[in-house]
C-alpha positions in Angstrom: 32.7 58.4 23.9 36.0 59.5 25.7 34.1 57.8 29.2 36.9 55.9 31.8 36.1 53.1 33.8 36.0 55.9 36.6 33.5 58.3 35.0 31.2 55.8 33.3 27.3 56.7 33.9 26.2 53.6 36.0 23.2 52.4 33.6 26.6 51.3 31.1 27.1 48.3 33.6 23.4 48.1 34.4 20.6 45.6 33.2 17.3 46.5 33.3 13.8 44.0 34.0 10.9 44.6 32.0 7.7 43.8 34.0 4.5 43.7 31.8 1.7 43.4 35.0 -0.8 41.6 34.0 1.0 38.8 33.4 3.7 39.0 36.1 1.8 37.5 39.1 -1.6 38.6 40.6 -2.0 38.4 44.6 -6.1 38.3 44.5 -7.3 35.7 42.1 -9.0 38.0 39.8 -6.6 36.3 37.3 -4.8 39.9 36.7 -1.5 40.7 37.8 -0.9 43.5 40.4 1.5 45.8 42.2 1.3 43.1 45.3 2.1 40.5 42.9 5.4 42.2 41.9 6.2 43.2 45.7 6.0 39.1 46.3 8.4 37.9 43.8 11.2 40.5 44.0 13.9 37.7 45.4 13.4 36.3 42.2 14.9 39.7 40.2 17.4 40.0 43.4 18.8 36.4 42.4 19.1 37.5 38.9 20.6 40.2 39.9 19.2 42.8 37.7 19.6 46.4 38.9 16.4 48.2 37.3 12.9 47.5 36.7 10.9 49.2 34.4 7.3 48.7 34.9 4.9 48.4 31.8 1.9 51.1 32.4 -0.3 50.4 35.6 -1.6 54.4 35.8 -5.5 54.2 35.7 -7.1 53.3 32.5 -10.0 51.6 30.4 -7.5 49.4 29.2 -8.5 49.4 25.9 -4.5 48.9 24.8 -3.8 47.4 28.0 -2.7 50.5 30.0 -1.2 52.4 27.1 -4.3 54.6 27.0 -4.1 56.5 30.5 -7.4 58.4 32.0 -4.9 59.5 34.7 -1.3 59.6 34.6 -1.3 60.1 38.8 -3.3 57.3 40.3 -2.7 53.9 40.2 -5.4 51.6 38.0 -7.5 49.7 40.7 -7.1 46.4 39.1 -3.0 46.5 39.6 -3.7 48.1 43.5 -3.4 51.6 44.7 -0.2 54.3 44.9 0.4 53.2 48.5 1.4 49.5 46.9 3.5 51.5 44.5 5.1 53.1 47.2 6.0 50.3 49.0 7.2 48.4 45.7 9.2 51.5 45.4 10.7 50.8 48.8 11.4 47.2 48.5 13.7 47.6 45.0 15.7 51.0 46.3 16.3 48.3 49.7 17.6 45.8 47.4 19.4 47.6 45.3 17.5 48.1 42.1 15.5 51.0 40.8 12.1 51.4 39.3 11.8 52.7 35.7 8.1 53.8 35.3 6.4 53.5 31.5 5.5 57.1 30.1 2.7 57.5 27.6 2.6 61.2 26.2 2.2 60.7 22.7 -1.4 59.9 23.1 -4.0 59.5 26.1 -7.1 58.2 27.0 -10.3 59.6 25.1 -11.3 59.4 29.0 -8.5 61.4 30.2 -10.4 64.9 31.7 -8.1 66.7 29.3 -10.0 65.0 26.1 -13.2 65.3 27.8 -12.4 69.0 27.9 -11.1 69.1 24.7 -14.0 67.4 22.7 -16.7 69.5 25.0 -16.5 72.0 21.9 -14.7 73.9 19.4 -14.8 77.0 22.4 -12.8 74.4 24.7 -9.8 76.1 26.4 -8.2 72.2 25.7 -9.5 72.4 22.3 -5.4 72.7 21.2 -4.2 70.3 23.8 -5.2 67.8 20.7 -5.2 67.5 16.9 -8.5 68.6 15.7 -9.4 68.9 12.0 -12.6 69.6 10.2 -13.4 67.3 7.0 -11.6 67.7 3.8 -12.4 70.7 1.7 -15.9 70.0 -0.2 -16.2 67.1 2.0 -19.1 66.4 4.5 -18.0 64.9 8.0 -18.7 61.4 7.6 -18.0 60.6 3.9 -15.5 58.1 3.0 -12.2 59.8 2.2 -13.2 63.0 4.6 -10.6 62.6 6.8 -8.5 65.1 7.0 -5.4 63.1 5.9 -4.9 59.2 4.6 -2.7 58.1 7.3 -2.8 54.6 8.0 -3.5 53.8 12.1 -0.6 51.6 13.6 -3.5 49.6 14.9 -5.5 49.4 11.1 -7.9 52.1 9.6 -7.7 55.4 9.6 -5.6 57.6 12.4 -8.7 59.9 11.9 -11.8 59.7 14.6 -14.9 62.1 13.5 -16.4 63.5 16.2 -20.2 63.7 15.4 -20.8 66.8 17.9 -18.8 68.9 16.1 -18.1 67.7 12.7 -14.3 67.4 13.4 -11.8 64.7 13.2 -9.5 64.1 15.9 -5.9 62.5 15.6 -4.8 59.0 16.8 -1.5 57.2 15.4 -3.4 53.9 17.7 -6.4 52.9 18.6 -9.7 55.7 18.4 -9.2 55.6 22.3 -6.0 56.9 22.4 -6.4 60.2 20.8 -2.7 61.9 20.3 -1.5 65.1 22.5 -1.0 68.1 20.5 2.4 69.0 21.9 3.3 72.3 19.4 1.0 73.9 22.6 3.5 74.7 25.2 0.7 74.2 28.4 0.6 70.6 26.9 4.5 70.0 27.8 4.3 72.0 30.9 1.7 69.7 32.4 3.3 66.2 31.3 6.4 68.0 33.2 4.6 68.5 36.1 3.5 65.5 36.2 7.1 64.1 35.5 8.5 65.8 38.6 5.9 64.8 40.5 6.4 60.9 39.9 10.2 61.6 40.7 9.7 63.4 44.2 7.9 60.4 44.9 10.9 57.9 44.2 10.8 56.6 40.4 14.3 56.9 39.2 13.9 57.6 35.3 11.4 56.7 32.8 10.8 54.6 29.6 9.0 56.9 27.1 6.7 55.0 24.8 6.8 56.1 21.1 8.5 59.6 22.4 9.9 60.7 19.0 6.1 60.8 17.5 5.4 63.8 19.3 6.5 66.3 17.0 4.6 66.3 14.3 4.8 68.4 10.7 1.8 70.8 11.3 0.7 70.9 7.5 -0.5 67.1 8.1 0.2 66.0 4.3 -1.2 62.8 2.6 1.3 59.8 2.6 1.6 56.9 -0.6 -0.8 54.7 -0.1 -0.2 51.2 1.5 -3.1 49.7 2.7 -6.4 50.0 0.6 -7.0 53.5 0.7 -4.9 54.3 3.4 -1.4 56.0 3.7 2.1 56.0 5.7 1.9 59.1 7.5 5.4 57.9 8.8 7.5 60.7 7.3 5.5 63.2 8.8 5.4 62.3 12.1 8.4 60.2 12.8 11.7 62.5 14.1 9.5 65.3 13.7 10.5 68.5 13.7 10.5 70.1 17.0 11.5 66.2 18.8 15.0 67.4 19.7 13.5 70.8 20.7 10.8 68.9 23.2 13.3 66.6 24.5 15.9 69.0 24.9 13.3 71.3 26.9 11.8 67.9 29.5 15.2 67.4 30.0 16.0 70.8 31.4 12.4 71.0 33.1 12.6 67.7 34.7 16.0 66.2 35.2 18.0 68.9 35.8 20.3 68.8 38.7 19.3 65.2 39.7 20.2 63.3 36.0 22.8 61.3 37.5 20.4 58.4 39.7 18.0 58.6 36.9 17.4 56.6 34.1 15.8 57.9 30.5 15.2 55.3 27.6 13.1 56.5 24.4 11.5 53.5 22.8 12.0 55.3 19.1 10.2 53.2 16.1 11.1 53.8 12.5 14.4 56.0 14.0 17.9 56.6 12.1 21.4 56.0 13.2 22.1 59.6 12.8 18.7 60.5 14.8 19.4 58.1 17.5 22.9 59.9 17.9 21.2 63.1 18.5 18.9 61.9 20.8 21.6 59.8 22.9 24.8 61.9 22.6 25.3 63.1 26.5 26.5 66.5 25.4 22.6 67.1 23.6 21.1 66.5 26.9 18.0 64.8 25.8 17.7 61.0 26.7 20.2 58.2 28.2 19.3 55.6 25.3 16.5 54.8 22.6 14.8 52.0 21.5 15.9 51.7 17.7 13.5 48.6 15.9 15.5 47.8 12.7 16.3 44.1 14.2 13.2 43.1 14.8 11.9 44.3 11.6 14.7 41.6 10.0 11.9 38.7 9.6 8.9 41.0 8.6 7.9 39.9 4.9 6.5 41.5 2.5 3.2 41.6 4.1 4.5 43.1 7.2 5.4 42.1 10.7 2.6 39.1 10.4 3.8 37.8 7.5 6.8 36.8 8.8 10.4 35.6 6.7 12.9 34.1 8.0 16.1 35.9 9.7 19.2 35.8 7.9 22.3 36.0 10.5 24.2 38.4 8.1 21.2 40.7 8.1 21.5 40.9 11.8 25.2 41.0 11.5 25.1 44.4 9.5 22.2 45.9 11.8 24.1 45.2 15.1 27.3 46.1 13.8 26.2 49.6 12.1 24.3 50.5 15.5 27.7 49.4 17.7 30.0 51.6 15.1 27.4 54.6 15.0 26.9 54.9 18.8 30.0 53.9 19.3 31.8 57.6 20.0 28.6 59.7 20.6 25.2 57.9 22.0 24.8 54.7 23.6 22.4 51.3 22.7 19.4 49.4 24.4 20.3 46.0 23.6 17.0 43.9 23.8 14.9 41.0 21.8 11.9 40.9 23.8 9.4 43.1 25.4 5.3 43.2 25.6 5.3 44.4 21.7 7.6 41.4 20.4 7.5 37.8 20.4 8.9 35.4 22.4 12.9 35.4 20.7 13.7 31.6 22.0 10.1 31.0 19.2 11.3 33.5 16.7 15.4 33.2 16.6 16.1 29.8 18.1 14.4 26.7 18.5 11.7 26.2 21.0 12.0 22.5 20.7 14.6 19.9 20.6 17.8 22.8 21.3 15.2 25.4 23.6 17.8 25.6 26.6 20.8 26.0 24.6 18.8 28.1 21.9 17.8 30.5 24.5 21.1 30.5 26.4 22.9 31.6 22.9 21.0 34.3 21.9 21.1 35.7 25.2 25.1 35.6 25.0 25.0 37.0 21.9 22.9 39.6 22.8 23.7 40.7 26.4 27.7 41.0 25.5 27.4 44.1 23.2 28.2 47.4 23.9 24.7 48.5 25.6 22.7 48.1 28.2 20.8 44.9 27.9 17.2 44.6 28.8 15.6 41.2 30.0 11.4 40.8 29.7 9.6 38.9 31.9 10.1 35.0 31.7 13.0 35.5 28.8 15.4 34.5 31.2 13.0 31.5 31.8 13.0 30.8 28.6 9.7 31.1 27.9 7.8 30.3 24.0 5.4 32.1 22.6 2.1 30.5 22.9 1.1 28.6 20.4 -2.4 29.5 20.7 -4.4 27.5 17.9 -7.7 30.3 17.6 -8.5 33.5 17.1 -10.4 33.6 19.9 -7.9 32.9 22.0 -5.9 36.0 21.3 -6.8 39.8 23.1 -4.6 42.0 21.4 -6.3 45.2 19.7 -3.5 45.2 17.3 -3.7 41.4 16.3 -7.8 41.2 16.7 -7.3 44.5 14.1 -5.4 42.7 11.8 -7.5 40.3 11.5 -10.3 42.2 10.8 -8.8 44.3 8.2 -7.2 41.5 6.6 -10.8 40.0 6.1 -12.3 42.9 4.8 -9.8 43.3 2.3 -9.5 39.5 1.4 -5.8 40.1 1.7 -4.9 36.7 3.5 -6.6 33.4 4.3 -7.5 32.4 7.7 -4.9 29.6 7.8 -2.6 32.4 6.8 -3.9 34.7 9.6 -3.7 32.6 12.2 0.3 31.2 11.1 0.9 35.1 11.1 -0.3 35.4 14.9 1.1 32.2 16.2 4.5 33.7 15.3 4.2 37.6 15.7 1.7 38.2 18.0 2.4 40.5 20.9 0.2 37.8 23.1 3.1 35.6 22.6 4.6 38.0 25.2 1.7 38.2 27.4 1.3 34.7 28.7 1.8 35.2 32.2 5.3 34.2 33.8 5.5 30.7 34.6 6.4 30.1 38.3 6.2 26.3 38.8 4.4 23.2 37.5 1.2 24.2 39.4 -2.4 25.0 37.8 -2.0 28.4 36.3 1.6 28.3 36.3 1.5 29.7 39.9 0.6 33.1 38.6 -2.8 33.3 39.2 -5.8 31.1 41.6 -8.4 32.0 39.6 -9.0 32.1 35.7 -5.9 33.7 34.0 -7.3 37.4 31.8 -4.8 35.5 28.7 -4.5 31.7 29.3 -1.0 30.0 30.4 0.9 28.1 28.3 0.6 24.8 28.3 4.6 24.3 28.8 4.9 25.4 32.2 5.0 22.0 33.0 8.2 21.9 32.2 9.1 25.5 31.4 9.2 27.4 35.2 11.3 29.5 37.6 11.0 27.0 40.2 12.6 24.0 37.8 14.8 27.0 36.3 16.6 27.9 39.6 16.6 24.8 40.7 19.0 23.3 37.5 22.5 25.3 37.3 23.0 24.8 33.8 19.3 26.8 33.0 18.7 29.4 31.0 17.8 31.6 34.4 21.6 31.1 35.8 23.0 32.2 32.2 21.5 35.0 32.4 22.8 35.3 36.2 25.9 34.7 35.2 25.9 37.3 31.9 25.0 40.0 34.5 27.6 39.0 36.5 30.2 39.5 33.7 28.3 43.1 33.0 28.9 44.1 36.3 32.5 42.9 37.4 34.2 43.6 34.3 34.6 46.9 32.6 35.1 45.4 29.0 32.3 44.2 28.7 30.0 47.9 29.6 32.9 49.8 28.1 35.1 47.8 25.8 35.4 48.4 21.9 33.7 46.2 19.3 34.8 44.4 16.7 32.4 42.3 14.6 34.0 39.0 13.0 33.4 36.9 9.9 30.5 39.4 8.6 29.5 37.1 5.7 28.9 33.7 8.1 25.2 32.7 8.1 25.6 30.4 10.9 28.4 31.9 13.5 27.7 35.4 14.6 31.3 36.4 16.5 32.6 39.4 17.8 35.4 40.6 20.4 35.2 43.5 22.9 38.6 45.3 23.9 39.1 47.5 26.5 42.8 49.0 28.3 44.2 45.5 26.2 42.0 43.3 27.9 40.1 41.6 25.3 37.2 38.3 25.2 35.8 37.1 22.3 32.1 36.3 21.8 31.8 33.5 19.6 27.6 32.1 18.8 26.9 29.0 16.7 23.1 30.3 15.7 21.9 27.2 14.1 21.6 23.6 14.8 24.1 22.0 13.2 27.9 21.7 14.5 30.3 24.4 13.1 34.2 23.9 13.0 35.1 27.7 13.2 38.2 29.3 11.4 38.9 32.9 13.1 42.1 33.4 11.3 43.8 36.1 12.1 41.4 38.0 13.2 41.5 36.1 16.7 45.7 35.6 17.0 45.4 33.0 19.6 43.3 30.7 17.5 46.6 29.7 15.7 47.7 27.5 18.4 44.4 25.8 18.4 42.3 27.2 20.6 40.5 30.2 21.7 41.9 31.7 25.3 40.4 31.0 28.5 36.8 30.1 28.8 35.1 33.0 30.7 31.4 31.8 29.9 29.2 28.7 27.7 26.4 27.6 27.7 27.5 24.0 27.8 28.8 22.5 31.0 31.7 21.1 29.2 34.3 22.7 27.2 34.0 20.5 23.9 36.6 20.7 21.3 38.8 23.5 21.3 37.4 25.3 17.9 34.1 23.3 17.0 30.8 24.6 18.1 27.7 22.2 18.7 24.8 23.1 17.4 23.7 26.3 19.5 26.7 26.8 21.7 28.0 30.0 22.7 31.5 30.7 24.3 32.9 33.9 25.8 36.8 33.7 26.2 39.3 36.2 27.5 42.7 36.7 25.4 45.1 34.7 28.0 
């Protein structure tokens, strides 16, 4: 990357906050979280001591994918408050340090947004192109099964393909039917999503997250896909990296960011991207975005069924992932280091054990994690600790995209309802949604009134308030790991080195920078590990490791034997 301790973008030694608001903590008692809500637990991030937060959608919107489908990317929804509470939650983080990363949606919009309202008024429509419109297959009436104009497969089940009975088209949406997708081949499309860009940036947001941005491009010929799911096709090649991306992004950047890049942030949350891809996107030279969002880890336990029929992870599987993505970005580009967000569940549920080891589970993926080359990202109530949510129902779940599944799965008898509900109870995206769990109170302290998704029962014991107040918690290791990220240049700019690649159970690693050098060494499993670094670590010859910089036990233990889930980070004495 050539950069110098000197010249280093500051986001290489930053940590970012997810905040997904409905569940964060609602001021009112509707049993939604709001802006206000935010604005009154901010000493929490400032003891953290995260330095951005990036706010999950809270633009106005029927919330029919919570927020991800916006009717009006320039007002604030009513049920999270109004732009003036934006603009003072704006204010508070730039007083205490941190900046706010706001959630951009332009693949897609509301089918409520006035520019679909335009656009479906009529074929005539000067917005008619702002979208993907598409009369019926050849021969075909509008209507008929198989009419569509292609057989992609919906991320959220069915067809991506909405007919529109007025005028016997079809309109495109990758997700739900009410979140038909922005046709952005027309240029006035990508002029008004940079107007609007600018004008969220005059007003004090320092950078964005863009959701899905490299599906915008898509291969105009819209061909068929192989077939996957009944009668319905992976569209994926066609729209994934498309291929005018780089040209967009390359183009926003100029419009928008131009001349005031350097206090900003830009993070495109990328699904289904390459190595090489990711490079283009990331390399600082291309201009285009900070970092991406690349998904191949957490696609590690999806079985053959997909994401809900879940396998379990094999550590050398993550080994070879991580490692390929620290050696690719590694000269050009730079990684988002995360394991949760509002799409993925709970990683303390998923990776480690949410039982008998939870604390130490959680503390050592977090080490793990958070001491790569990357900037890490922590979601709401990870650094709690939090669990999924063990919800025993289906009606007890909100998701569209589970509540889809579920449907689909029935009609195609493709999975029992045992099997179904297993599926959810590990990969749901409501295991992310629970809101955060404050103290031991009714409702977790998040909420008065009736929570909109119900707390888990845990918060007894799982909470902020019994979190901060124990200093061996999984809250102060992740103080403490963003300490280390800030005070010492190895870790945000250090080379990596991954050790023993073919170990199932001890995931180690060492960082090297100006020959400064600490070791990262996980025991990802609950059993005791005596480890042999051999040469590969020289200082493990004399029978230990080096000077213990960070563990998530309170004593040292034996010199080279890790108990079951123990993480140590030493420096090369």
């Amino acid at each position: 990357m050539g950069w110098t301790v000197e010249d280093a973008p500051w986001w290489t030694r930053a940590v970012v906050y997810q905040i997904y608001p409905r569940s964060f903590q609602d001021s009112d008692g509707d049993g939604v979280g709001d802006l206000r809500g935010i604005i009154s637990r901010l000493d929490h991030l400032s003891a953290l001591g995260v330095d951005v937060v990036w706010l999950s959608p809270i633009y106005r919107s029927p919330q029919d994918d919570n927020g991800y489908d916006i009717s009006d990317y320039q007002d604030v929804d009513p049920s999270f408050g109004t732009l003036s509470d934006l603009d003072e939650l704006i204010a508070a983080l730039h007083e205490r340090g941190m900046k706010l990363l706001m959630d951009l949606v332009v693949n897609h919009t509301s089918d409520e947004h006035p520019w679909f309202t335009e656009s479906r008024s009529g074929p005539d429509s000067p917005k008619r192109d702002w979208y993907w419109w598409r009369p019926p297959r050849d021969g075909m009436a509008p209507g008929q099964p198989g009419a569509e104009p292609t057989n992609w497969h919906s991320f959220f089940s069915g067809s991506t393909w909405e007919l529109d009975e007025a005028s016997g088209e079809y309109y495109l949406h990758l997700f739900s039917r009410k979140q038909p997708d922005l046709n952005w081949e027309n240029p006035e499309v990508r002029q008004a999503v940079y107007a609007m860009m600018r004008w969220w940036l005059d007003r004090g947001v320092d950078g964005f997250r863009m959701d899905v941005i490299n599906l915008i491009s898509k291969d105009t010929a819209l061909p068929d896909g192989p077939v996957v799911a009944g009668v319905w096709g992976d569209g994926s090649a066609h729209y994934t990296d498309g291929p005018r991306v780089h040209e967009y992004l390359h183009e926003m950047h100029r419009e928008v960011f131009e001349g005031r890049a350097d206090r900003l942030l830009t993070v495109g949350e990328t699904p289904g991207v390459t190595l090489d891809e990711a490079r283009r996107y990331t390399d600082p030279a291309r201009r285009e975005v900070d970092m991406v969002f690349q998904f191949e880890h957490v696609g590690l336990d999806h079985g053959p069924g997909g994401k809900f029929d879940p396998k379990p992870l094999r550590l050398t599987d993550l080994k070879a992932t991580f490692g390929r993505w620290q050696a690719g970005l590694a000269e050009a580009g730079w990684n988002s280091l995360y394991w949760d967000n509002h799409d993925q569940p709970r990683v303390v549920s998923r990776f480690g054990d949410d039982g008998k080891h939870r604390r130490e589970s959680a503390k050592a993926l977090a080490t793990l994690l958070h001491l790569h080359r990357g900037t890490p990202y922590v979601y709401q109530g990870e650094e709690l600790g939090m669990t999924n949510a063990h919800f025993t129902r289906f009606d007890q779940y909100r998701d569209i995209e589970s509540v889809n599944h579920v449907a689909q799965a029935r009609t195609l008898a493709s999975a029992t309802d045992e099997q179904l509900l297993a599926g959810l109870a590990a990969m749901s995206r409501d295991n992310a949604r629970t809101p955060v769990q404050w103290d031991d109170s009714p409702q977790a302290g998040f909420t008065t009134g009736t929570p909109w998704l119900a707390v888990n029962p845990n918060h007894v014991e799982i909470n902020a308030a019994a979190e901060r107040a124990d200093p061996e918690s999984v809250f102060h290791h992740h103080r403490r790991l963003i300490e280390l990220r800030h005070a010492d240049p190895v870790v945000a700019l250090g080379d990596f080195t991954m050790l023993l690649p073919e170990d199932e159970q001890v995931y180690a690693y060492t960082r090297e920078l100006d020959g400064d050098a600490l070791l990262v060494v996980v025991n990802v499993s609950g059993e005791e590990r005596v480890v042999d670094l051999g040469d590969a670590w020289p200082l493990a010859r004399d029978g230990g490791w080096g000077e213990l910089v960070l563990g998530t036990h309170a004593d040292a233990g034996e010199p080279t034997t890790l108990r079951p889930w123990e993480a140590r980070v030493v420096r090369r004495s």
